[in-house]
C-alpha positions as CSV (number, residue, x, y, z in Angstrom):
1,X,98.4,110.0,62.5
2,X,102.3,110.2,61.9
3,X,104.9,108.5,64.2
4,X,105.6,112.4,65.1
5,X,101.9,113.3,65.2
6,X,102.0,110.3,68.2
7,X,105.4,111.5,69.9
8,X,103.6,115.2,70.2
9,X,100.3,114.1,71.1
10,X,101.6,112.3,74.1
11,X,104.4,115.2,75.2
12,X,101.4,116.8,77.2
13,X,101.0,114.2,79.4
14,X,104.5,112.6,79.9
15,X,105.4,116.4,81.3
16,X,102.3,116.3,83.6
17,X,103.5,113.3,85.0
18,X,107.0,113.9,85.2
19,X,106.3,117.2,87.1
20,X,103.0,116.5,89.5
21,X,104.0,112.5,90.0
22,X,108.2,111.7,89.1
23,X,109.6,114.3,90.3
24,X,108.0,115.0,93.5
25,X,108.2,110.9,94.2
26,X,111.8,111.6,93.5
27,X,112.8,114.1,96.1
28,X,110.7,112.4,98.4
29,X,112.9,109.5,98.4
30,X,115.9,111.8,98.6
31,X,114.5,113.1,101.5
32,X,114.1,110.0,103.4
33,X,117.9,109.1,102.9
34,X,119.4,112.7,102.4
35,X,117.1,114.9,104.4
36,X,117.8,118.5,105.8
37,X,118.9,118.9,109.3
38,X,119.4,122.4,110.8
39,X,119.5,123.9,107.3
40,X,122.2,121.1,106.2
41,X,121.8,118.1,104.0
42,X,122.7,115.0,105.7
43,X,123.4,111.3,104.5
44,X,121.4,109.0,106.8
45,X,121.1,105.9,104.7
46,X,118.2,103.7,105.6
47,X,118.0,105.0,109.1
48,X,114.5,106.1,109.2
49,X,113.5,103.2,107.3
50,X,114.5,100.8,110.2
51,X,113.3,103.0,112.5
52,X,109.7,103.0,110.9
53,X,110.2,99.4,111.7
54,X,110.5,99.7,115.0
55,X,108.2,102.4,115.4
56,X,104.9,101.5,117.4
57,X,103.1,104.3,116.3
58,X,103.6,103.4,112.6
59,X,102.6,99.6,113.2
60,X,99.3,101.6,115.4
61,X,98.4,103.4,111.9
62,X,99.4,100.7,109.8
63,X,96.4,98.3,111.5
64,X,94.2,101.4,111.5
65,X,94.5,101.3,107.7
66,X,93.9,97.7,108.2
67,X,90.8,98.0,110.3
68,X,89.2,100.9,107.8
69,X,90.2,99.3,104.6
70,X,88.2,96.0,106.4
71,X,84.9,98.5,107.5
72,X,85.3,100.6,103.7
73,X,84.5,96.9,102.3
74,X,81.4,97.1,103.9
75,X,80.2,100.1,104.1
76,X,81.2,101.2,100.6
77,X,81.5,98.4,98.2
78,X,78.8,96.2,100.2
79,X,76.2,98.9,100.4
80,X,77.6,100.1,97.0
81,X,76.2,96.5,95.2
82,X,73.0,96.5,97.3
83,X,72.0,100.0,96.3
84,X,72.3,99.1,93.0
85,X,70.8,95.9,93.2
86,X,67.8,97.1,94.9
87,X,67.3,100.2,92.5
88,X,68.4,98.7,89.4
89,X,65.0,99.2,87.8
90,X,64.2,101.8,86.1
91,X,61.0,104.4,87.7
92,X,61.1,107.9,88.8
93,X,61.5,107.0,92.5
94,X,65.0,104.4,91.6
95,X,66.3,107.6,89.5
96,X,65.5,109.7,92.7
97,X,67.0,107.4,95.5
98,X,70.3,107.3,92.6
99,X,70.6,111.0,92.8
100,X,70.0,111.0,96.5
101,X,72.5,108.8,97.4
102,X,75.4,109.8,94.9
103,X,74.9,113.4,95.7
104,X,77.4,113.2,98.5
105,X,80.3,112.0,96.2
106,X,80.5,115.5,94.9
107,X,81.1,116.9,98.1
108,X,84.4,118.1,99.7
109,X,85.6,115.6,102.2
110,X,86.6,118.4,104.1
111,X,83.0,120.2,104.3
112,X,81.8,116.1,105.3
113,X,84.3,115.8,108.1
114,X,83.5,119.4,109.8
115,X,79.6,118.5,109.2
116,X,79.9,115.4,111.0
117,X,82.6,116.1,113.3
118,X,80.6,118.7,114.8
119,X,77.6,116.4,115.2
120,X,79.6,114.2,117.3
121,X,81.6,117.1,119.2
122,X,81.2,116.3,122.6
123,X,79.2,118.6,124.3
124,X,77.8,120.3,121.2
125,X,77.1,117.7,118.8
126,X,73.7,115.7,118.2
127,X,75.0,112.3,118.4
128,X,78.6,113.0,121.0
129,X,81.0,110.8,122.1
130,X,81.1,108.8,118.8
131,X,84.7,109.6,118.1
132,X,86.2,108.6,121.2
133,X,88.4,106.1,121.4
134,X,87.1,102.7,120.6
135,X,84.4,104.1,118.4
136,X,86.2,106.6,115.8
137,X,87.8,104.2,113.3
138,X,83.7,102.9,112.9
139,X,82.1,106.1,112.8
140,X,84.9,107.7,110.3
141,X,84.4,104.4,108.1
142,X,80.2,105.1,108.0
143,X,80.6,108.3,107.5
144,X,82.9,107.9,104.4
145,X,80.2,105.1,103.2
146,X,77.3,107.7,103.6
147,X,80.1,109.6,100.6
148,X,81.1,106.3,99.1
149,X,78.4,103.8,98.5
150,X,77.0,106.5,96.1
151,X,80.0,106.3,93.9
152,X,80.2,102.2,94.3
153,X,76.3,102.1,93.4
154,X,77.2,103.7,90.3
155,X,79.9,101.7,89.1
156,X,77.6,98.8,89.8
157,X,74.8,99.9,87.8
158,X,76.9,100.4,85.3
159,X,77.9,96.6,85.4
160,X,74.5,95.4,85.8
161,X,73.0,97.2,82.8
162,X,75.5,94.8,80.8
163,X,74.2,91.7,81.9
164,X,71.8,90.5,79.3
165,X,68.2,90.1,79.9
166,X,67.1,87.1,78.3
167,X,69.9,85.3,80.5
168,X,67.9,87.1,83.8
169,X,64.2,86.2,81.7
170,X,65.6,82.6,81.6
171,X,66.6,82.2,85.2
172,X,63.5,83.6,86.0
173,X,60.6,81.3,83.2
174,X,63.7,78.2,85.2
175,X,62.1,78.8,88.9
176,X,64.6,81.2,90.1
177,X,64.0,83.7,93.1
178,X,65.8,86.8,92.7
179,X,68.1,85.5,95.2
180,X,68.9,82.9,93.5
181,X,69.1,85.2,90.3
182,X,72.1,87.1,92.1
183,X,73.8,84.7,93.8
184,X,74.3,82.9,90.5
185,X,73.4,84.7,87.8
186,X,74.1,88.8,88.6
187,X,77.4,88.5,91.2
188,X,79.3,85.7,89.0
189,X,78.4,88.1,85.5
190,X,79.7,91.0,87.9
191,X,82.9,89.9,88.2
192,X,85.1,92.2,86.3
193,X,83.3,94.7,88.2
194,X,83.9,93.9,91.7
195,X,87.5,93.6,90.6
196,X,87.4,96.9,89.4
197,X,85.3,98.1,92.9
198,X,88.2,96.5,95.2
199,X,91.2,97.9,93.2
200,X,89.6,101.5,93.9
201,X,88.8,100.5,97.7
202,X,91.8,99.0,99.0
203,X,93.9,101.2,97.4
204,X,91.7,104.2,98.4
205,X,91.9,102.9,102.0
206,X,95.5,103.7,102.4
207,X,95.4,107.1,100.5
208,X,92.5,108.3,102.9
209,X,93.6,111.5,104.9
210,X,90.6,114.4,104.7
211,X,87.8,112.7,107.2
212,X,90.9,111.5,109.7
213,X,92.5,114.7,109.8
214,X,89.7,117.2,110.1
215,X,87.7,114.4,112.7
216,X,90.6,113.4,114.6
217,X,93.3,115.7,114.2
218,X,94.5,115.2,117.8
219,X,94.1,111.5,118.3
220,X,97.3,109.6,118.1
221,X,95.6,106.3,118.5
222,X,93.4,106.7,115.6
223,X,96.2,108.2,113.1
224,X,96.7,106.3,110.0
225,X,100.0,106.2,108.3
226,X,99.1,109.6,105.9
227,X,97.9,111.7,109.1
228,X,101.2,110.5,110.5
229,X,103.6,111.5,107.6
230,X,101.8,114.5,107.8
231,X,102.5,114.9,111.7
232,X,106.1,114.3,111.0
233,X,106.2,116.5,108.5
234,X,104.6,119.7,109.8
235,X,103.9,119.5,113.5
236,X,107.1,117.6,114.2
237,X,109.6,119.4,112.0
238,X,110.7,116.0,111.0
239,X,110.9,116.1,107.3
240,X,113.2,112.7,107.0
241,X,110.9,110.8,108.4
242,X,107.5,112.2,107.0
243,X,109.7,111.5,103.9
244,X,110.1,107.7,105.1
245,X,106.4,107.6,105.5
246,X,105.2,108.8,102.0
247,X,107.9,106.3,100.8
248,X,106.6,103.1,103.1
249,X,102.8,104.2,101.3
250,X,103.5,104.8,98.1
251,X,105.1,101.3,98.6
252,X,102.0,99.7,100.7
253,X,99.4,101.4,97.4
254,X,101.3,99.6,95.1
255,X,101.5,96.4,96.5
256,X,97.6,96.3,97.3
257,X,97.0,96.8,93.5
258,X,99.7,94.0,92.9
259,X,98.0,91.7,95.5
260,X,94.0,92.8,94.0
261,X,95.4,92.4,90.3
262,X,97.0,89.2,91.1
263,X,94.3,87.6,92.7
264,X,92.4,88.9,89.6
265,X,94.3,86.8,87.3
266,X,94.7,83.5,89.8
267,X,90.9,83.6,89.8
268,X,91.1,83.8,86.0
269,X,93.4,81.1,85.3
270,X,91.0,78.8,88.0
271,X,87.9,79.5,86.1
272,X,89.5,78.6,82.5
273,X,90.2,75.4,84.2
């Protein structure tokens, strides 16, 4: 392919990107700094930054985040490996269970959250009172494992199917139990994998909005800092500081993937030592 051939062939996607991802980043930033007050532009500077700060409700949905990113670990990636662990084999019932428990990936998040909210509607639902306070942050994280693990399972299998037999035939003709055959053999081998697995969770965690809004959308305790911008924004009138939000994200997203990527290559560097 020509040098021109190349330029034209990526044109396509450089204008996708510049329209659905620069260019709206762009104005959001304008917005937190320049935003419109009673139909006029006005220059505020970092004002809603400090105030986001200062804010308690921010530093409430910031630990939210926290707190699901810490239950998505578990409930996703956790019960992600062991799914695939226990049904790596192959048999008509493993290819079954597979199908059965990735199914709910390829549902809306917003038909999941109405499904479940209502089962836990008080005074309607089958199992109530599970999204009161105290309880919702759990209950939202297993109900977005019961969509999750699916996907994680997948992406493990997929890792698994690369380790090499005879090194699992020779652990096993060695004396190892098929603990021992994970703990040193499978999860070490599975490395770039899980690496892979927690890029997609943590930074998945802060982008999460469907099952919070539709579950809670009246709970200020148990906002997280998307359902917040999105107060701000719309229910509010507040576009400044909705703007200030997205801003603070996009920020926090990028800086999990640093942190994830950089512990990556630290571990890396210690195991060519």
């Amino acid at each position: 392919m020509t040098r021109r051939g190349q330029i034209l062939f990526f044109v396509p996607a450089f204008a996708l990107f510049l329209v659905f991802v620069l260019l709206p980043s762009t104005l959001t930033l304008v917005e937190s700094v320049y935003p419109v007050r009673d139909g006029v532009r006005e220059w505020v500077g970092g004002l809603f930054y400090s105030y986001a700060l200062h804010d308690p409700q921010f530093h409430q949905s910031l630990f939210n985040n926290l707190v699901y990113l810490f239950l998505t670990l578990i409930f996703e990636v956790a019960v992600g490996l062991a799914l695939a662990v226990g049904l790596q084999r192959e048999g008509r019932l493993n290819s079954f269970l597979r199908v059965a428990f990735f199914s709910p990936n390829v549902l809306s998040l917003v038909i999941v959250g109405l499904v479940f909210g209502f089962l836990f509607k008080d005074g309607v639902g089958v199992w109530q009172g599970q999204l009161r306070e105290g309880r919702a942050l759990l209950t939202i994280s297993v109900v977005s494992g019961w969509a999750y693990c699916g996907f994680y399972m997948i992406i493990f299998l997929g890792g698994l199917a690369g380790i090499p037999k005879e090194v699992l035939e020779a652990a096993r003709i060695d004396g190892a139990d098929p603990w021992q055959a994970f703990w040193r053999i499978k999860l070490p081998l599975l490395r770039e994998v899980i690496w892979v697995a927690l890029l997609i969770c943590f930074t998945g965690a802060f982008k999460a909005f469907d099952l919070f809004w539709v579950m809670l959308p009246n709970q200020e305790h148990t906002s997280i800092v998307s359902t917040l911008l999105v107060k701000e924004f719309i229910r509010f009138d507040n576009p400044g500081y909705g703007a200030t939000l997205a801003v603070l994200l996009t920020l926090l997203v990028f800086a999990t993937a640093g942190i994830v990527l950089a512990a990556k290559q630290l571990n890396v560097v210690r195991q060519r030592r």
